[in-house]
N, C-alpha and C positions, 0 to 999 in steps of 0.2 A: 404510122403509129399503131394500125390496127393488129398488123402483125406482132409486133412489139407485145402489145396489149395483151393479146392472147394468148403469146408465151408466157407471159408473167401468169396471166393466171391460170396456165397449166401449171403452172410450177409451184402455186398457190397452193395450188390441189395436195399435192405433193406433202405437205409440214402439214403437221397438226394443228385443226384449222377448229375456229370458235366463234364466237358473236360479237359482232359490232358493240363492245362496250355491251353485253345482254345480262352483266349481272353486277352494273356499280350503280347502284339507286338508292334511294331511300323513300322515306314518307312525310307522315306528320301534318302540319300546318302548310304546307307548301315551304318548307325551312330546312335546314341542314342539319338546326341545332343540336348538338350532343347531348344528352340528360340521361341520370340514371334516375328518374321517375317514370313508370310505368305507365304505356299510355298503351289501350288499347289495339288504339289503330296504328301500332306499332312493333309490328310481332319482328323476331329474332332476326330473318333475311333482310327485314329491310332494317332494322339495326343496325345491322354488321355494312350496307350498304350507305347510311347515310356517314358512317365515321370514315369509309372513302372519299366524299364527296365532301365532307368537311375542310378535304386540305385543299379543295378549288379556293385559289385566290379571288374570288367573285361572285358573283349573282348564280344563283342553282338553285333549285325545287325539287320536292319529293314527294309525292302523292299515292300512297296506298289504297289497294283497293278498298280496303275498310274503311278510308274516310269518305266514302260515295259508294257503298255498298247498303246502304240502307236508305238509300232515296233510288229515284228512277232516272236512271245514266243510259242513254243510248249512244250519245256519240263526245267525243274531245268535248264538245263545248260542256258538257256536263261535268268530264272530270276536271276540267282546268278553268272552273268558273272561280275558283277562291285562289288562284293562281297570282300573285303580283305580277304586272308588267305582260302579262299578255291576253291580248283582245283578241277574245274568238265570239264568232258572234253567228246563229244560223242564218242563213237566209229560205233555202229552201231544203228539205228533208235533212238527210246526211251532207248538204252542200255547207260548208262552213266558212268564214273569214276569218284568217288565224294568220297575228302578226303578234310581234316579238320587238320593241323600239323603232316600230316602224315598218319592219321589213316588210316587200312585196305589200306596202298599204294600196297601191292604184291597181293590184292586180284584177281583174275583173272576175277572174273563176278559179275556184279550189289554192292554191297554194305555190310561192316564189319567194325564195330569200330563207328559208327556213326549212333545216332538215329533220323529217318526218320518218323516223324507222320505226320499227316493231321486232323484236325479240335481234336487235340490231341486223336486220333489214331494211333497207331503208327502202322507204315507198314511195318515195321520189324517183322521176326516169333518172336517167342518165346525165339529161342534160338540163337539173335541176328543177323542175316541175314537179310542184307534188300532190298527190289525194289525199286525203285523210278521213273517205268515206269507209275506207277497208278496215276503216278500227274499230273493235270491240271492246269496250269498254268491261264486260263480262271475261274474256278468255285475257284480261292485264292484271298482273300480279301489281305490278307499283309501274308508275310513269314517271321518267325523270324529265327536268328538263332545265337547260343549258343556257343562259341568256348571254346571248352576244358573242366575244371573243372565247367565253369560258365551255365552248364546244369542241376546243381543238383537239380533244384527246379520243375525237371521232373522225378527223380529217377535215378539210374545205376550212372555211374561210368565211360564214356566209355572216352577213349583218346580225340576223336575229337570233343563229346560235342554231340547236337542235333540239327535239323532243321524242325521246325514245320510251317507246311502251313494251315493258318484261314480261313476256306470259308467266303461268305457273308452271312452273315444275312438277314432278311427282314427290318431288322432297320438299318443296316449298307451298302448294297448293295451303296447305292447315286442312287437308280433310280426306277422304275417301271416295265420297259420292254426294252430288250436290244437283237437287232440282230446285229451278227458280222459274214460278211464274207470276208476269206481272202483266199490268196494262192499263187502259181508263179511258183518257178523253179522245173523240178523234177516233175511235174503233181499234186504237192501237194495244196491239194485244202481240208479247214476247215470252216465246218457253226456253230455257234454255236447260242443260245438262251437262254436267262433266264426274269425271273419275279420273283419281291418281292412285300408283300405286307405288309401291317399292319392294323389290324382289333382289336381295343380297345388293349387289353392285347396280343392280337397272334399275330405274323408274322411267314411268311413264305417266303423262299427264293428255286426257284426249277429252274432247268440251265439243259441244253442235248447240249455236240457235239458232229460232228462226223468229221473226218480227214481222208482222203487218198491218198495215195502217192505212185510214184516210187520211188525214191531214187535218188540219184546222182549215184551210182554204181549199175549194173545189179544183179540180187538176193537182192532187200531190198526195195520190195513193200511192204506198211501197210496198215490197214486199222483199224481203232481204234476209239471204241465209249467211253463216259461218260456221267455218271448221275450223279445227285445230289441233294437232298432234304433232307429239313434244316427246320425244323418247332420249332418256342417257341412260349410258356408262361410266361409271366412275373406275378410278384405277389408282387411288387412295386419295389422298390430303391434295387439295387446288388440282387434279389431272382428270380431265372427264372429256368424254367427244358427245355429240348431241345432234339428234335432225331435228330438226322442227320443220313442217308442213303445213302452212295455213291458205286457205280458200276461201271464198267470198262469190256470194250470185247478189248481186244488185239490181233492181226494178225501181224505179223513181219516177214520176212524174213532176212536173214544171209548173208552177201555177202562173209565175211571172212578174217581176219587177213591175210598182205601179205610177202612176203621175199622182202629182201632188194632189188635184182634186179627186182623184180616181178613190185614193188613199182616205181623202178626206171625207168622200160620199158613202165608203163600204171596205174598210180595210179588211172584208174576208172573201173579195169577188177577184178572181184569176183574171189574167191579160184574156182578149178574144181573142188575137194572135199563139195564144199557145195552146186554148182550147180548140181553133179549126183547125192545127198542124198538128195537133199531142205530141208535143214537146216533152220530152224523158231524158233521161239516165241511165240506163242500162248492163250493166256490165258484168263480165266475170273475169276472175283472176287467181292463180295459182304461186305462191311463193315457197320457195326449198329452199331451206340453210343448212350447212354441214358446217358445224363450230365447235371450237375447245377451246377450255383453258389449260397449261400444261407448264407444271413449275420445272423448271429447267436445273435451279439450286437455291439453297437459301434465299440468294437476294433476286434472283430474274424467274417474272412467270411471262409465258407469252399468250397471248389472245388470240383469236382470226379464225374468219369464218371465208367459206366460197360459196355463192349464194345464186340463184334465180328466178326470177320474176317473169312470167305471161299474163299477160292482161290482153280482152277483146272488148270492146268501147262500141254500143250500137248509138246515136246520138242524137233524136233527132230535135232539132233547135232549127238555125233560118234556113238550115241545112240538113238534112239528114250523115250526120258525121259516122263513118266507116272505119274505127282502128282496129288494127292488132300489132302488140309491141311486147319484146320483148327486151329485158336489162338484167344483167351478168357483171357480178362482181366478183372482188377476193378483197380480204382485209385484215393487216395483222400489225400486233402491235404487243413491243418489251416492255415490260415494266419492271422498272426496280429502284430497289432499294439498300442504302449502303450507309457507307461515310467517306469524305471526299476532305485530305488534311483536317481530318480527327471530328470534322465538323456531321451531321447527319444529313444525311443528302439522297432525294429521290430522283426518280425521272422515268420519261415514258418516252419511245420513237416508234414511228408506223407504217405504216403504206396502204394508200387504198386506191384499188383498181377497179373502172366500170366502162361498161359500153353499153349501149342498148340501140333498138332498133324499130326503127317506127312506121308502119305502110298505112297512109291515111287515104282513105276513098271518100268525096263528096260527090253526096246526090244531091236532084229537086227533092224537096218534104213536098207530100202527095199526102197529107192529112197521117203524117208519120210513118209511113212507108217512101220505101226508095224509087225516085223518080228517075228520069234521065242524067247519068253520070258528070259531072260539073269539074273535076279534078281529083286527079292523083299524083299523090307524091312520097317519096320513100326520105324517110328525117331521120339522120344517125346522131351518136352524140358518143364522144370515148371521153373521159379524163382520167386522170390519176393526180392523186395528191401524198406527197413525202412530208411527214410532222413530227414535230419533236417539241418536247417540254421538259426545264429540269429547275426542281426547289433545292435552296441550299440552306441551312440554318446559318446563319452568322451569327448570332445568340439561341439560348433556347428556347425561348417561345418569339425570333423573328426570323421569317424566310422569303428571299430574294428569289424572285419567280424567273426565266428565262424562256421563250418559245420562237419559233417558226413554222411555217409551212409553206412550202413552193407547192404549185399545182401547172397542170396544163387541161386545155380543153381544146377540143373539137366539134366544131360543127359541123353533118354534111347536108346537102337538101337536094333533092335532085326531081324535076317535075316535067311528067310527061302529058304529050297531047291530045289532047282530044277534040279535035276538028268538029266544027258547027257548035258543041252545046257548052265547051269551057274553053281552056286554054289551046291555043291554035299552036305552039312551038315547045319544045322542050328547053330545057335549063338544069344545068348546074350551076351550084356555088358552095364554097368552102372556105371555114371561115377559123382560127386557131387562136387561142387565150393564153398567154401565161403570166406567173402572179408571184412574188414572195411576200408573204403576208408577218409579218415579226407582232411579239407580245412579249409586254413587260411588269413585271408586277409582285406586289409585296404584301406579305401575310402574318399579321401578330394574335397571336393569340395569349389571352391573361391566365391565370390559374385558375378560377374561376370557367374557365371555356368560355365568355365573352372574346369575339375574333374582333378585330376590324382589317379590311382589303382595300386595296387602291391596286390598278392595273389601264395599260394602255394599249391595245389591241387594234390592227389595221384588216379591214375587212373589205374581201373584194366577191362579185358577184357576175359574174358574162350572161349575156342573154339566153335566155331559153331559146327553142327554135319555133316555139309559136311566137317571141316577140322580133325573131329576123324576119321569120316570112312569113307575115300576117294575110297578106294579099296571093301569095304565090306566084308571084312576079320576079321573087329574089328574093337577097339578101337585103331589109331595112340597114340604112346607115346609123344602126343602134352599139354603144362601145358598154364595154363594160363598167360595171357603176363598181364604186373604191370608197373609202369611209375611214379615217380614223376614230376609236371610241374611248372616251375615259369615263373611268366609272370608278367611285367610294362606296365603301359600307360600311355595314357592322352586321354582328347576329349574336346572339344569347339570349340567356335567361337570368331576371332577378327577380325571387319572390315568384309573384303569382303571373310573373309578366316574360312573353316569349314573344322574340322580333326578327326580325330580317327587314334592311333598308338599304336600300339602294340606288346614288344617284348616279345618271351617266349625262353625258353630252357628244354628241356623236356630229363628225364637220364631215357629211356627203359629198363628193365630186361626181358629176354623172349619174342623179341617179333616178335608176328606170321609174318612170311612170305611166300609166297607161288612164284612157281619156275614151267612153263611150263615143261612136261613132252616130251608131243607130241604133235603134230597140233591133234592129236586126241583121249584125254586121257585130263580126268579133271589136275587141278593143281594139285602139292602137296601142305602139309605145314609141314611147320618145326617152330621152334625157336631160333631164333639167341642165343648169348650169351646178349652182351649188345649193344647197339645203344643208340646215340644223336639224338635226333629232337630239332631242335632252327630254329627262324625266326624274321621275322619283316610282321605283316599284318599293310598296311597305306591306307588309303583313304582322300584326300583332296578336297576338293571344292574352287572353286575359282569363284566367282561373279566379271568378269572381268568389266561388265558396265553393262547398263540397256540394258536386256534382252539377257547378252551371259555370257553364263558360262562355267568355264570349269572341267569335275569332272575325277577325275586319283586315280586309286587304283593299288599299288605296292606291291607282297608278295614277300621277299624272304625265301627259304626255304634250311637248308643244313640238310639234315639227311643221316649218315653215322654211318657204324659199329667203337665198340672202342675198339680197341686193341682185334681184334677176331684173333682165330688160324687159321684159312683159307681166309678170307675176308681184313683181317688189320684193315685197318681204312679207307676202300674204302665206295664211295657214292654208299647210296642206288639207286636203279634204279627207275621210274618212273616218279617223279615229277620235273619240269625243277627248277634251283635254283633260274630265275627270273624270273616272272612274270611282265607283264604291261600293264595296260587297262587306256584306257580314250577315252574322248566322250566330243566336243567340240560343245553345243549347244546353237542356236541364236534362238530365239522367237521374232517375229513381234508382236506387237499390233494388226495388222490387222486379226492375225491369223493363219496365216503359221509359219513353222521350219523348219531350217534345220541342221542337225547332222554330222560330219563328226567322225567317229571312229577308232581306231587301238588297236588290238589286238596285242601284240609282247612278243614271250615268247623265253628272249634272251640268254636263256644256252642251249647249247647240252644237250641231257639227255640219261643217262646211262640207257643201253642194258638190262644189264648181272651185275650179284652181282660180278664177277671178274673185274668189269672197264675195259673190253675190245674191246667193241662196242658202240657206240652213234648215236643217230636220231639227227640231224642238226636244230640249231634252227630258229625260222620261225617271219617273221610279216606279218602280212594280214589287209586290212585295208574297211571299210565299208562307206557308207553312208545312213543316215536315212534323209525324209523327211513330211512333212505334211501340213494338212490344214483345219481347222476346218470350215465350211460351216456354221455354224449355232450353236445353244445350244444342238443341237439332231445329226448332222451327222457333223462326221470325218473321213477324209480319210488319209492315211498312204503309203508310199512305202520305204525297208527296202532293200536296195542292199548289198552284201556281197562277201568280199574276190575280191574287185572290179580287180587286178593285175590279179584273176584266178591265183594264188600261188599253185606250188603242193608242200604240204605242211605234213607232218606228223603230227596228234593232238594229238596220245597215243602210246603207246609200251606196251607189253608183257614182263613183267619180267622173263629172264633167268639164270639157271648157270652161263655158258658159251657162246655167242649169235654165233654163225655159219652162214657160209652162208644160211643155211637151214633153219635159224630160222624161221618163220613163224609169224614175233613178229609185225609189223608195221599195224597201222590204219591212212588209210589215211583220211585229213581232207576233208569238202566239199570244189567244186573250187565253179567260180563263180557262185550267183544267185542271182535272182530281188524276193522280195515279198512283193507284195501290198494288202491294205484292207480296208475295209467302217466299219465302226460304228453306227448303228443307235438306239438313246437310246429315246424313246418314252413311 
């Protein structure tokens, strides 16, 4: 297949090549909905970007930079806190928990089940694993994002869908030249800078931060840069080619997941096991896209980008972990638009090629240096996935949805010896996936623009190669986890009132979980028998009078095993059942705001896959303020967890949870963070 793979994506190269989906987004409330009332944090690109994403039969979000441009955003969890339906949640620096109806909830670290691109690169390896420390909330023009089945018109298949962050452009930035500096509690102090321009047919758009910090807890100093450079050519109406280049140097430190009394005696004291190893993060990474859009004729434009990612991973945890990895794609995709027997009819088909390559060295941790060499192993991963989607109007405002997507995967793992101090023999194994994944689904829309969507979507997911060979022994007897998902909604606007709701119910077969071993020993994974995932993601707006609004997004979430022989029908562990966010904001004319917010996330949430422990549920409540000086400078101050709540924000899924367990991250207490804008 490798061979194969490689041709394709020489041949990639070849056609006029563009971005993973890099310019169908929107904004707003986290909502799709269509309105010709003027709303700030809603300028023209993401406009024209949310009436594309209008006609998804399902669940979708749109988040502009302007709606978290005036509070202090450093990473996803920041921008996708007012998000329906997805739980992201910090545990330690840039290290996040980010699930989507579930996906990848047992994973122990960074991100599985959910695809994470950037200027549609995706920052996922190859063989689905993701980071999502490389993101900049500063250099994202708008962040979309995809729940569930209603990701397919990015390729895969995966349960939670995908979440793609758009940089700016030199046409789309809204500016020329822009310094931002911000900071507060924790010694955390970020400059950042960019400039766009436009010159006849070219723009360019090029931005540098830099951020550094202690931490609220001792061991979780960072120090983190970014790059970004964003150069097109246009060559009229819908036809432009494009590099984007983006870099990242990451420094992090570990403080460490604590036990319950640990937690209970001093939720801001670090593990001692992380403190006598200096346990960190490390990393740098370079990402290249060559992409275009290129209208072919009236009704078909084509999409598709060839892409490359290096990443070097210094790591030290029970281990001092040693990568460098590199993953190579191509990606392109028709879209069009017509009539099919006099009726109006769209549709989209694609291909997405990738491989990547992974050389992982373990050492002894020698107080964070590299001790005597423990294993090595070289971890490949190729897929490709073929997809297609087509709407039909059978009336005028009802459209009959149709899709599919076949994929295959590859695993390779291959581990060599090293006599006395790891593994005494070498090993190969190789391991291959393939899927047809079908969706079905229907879309009414009234004259008024109130939608309502119903659709039936099957989602399949194959293991990473950290949950086959966790041990380095081989290949785990881990199969691929599969899911069918049904999901209803609506979205619009009456009067003073703007929604999106959405229910789904999702019937799991196999699906991956992973289960703490030891505070020092990666997770495992296994697969269950069967599991439910069901919920409700709601986000409402309320235009209570002129100039105060109020916006509240509610997920509930229940996933639980069904009729297993060791589990019953107990809740899964992780993710609390309710969710509740809202931000109650007043705008002067004069030019000041002020924000009052609460976070309250009101269930206990399960320990242990036995239901015999729970982290107590929490509300923490904020305040945001500001004041815009002039057309060029803004100032911000962004207080949080103003009670200083010692509060738990994530757990560690166990067995069984023990006094011992090791499973609790505590959230931040309080802090102030203020900031200037100056856009010239």
């Amino acid at each position: 297949m490798r061979t194969t793979l490689r041709a394709l994506l020489l041949a990639a190269c070849a056609a006029p090549t563009g971005a993973l989906a890099a310019d169908e987004a929107a904004n707003t409330v986290d909502s799709v909905i269509v309105t010709g009332v003027r709303n700030p944090e809603d300028p023209p690109v993401v406009q024209d970007a949310r009436q594309r994403l209008s006609e998804t039969p399902g669940a979708v979000s749109v988040i502009s930079q302007e709606s978290y441009e005036r509070r202090f955003a450093v990473a996803l969890d920041d921008v996708l806190r007012d998000a329906p339906g997805v739980y992201v949640q910090k545990k330690w620096g840039g290290d996040l928990r980010i699930s989507i109806r579930g996906s990848g909830i047992g994973n122990a670290n960074h991100n599985r089940g959910l695809l994470i691109a950037q200027d549609g690169v995706p920052l996922n390896e190859a063989d689905g694993y993701g980071d999502s420390q490389i993101a900049d909330p500063l250099n994202t023009r708008f962040t979309e994002v995809y729940r569930g089945g209603n990701a397919l018109r990015f390729g895969g298949a995966l349960l939670g869908g995908a979440i793609n962050m758009v940089a700016p452009t030199g046409r789309t930035a809204g500016f020329e030249n822009r310094l931002r500096i911000d900071g507060g509690s924790f010694g955390l102090l970020r400059e950042h800078l960019a400039v766009a321009r436009q010159h006849g047919d070219w723009d360019l758009y090029a931005a540098a931060t830099n951020q550094t910090g202690q931490g609220w807890r001792p061991q979780s100093q960072q120090n983190i840069q970014f790059g970004t450079l964003n150069i097109g050519r246009a060559f009229g109406d819908d036809r432009e080619f494009r590099l984007v280049v983006n870099g990242s140097n990451i420094a992090q430190e570990i403080p460490g997941a604590l036990t319950r009394a640990q937690f209970d005696a001093n939720p801001r004291q670090a593990t001692a096991g992380n403190y006598a190893n200096d346990q960190g993060r490390n990393q740098r990474g370079v990402r290249t896209s060559l992409r275009s859009t290129w209208r072919l004729n009236e009704t078909t434009v084509f999409e598709g980008a060839v892409y490359g990612v290096w990443k070097d991973l210094d790591h030290p945890i029970f281990q001092v972990i040693d990568q460098e990895s590199r993953n190579y794609g191509a990606f392109g995709r028709l879209d069009w638009q017509g009539e099919l027997g006099g009726r109006r009819a769209d549709a989209y088909a694609g291909l997405w090629l990738r491989a990547g390559d992974l050389d992982s060295n373990f050492y002894v941790n020698v107080k964070g240096a590299r001790g005597a060499p423990t294993s090595r192993t070289r971890q490949n991963a190729e897929a490709i996935d073929a997809f297609a989607e087509g709407r039909l109007f059978v009336a005028d405002r009802l459209a009959l949805v149709g899709g599919a997507t076949w994929g295959r995967a590859t695993r390779d793992y291959q581990q060599y010896a090293i006599p006395g101090v790891g593994s005494t023999f070498n090993l190969k194994a190789s391991k291959d996936y393939d899927w047809l994944a079908p969706r079905i689904g229907v879309l009414w829309e009234g004259e008024d623009g109130i939608q309502v969507f119903a659709n039936l979507t099957k989602s399949v997911e194959p293991p990473n190669n950290g949950s086959l060979s966790p041990t380095g022994t081989g290949f785990a007897p881990v199969k691929a986890q599969q899911a069918w998902t049904a999901e209803v909604g609506t979205r619009g606007r009456h009067g003073p009132f703007l929604w999106d709701i959405t229910f789904y119910r999702a019937w799991l077969d196999r699906e991956l979980l992973q289960y703490t071993v030891s505070a020092d020993r990666p997770a495992s994974t296994f697969n269950a028998d069967e599991t439910i995932h069901q919920g409700v993601e709601a986000a409402l707006d309320w235009q209570v009078g002129q100039g105060l609004r109020l916006r509240q997004a509610w997920t509930w979430s229940d996933f639980r095993f069904r009729n297993d022989s060791q589990y019953f029908d107990n809740r899964l562990p992780i993710v609390p059942e309710h969710v509740y966010r809202a931000e109650l904001r007043y705008e002067h004319p004069a030019g000041w705001w002020v924000a009052p917010t609460v976070e309250w996330s009101a269930s206990d949430v399960w320990v242990d896959f036995a239901n015999t422990t729970k982290a107590p549920s929490y509300a923490i409540w904020g305040l945001g303020a500001g004041y815009r000086v002039n057309e060029r400078v803004a100032l911000f101050v962004d207080a949080r967890n103003l009670a200083d709540k010692a509060y738990i924000s994530n757990v560690q899924a166990q067995i069984r949870a023990t006094a011992a367990s090791a499973a609790y991250w505590p959230g931040d207490g309080r802090s102030v963070f203020g900031g200037v804008t100056w856009t010239f």
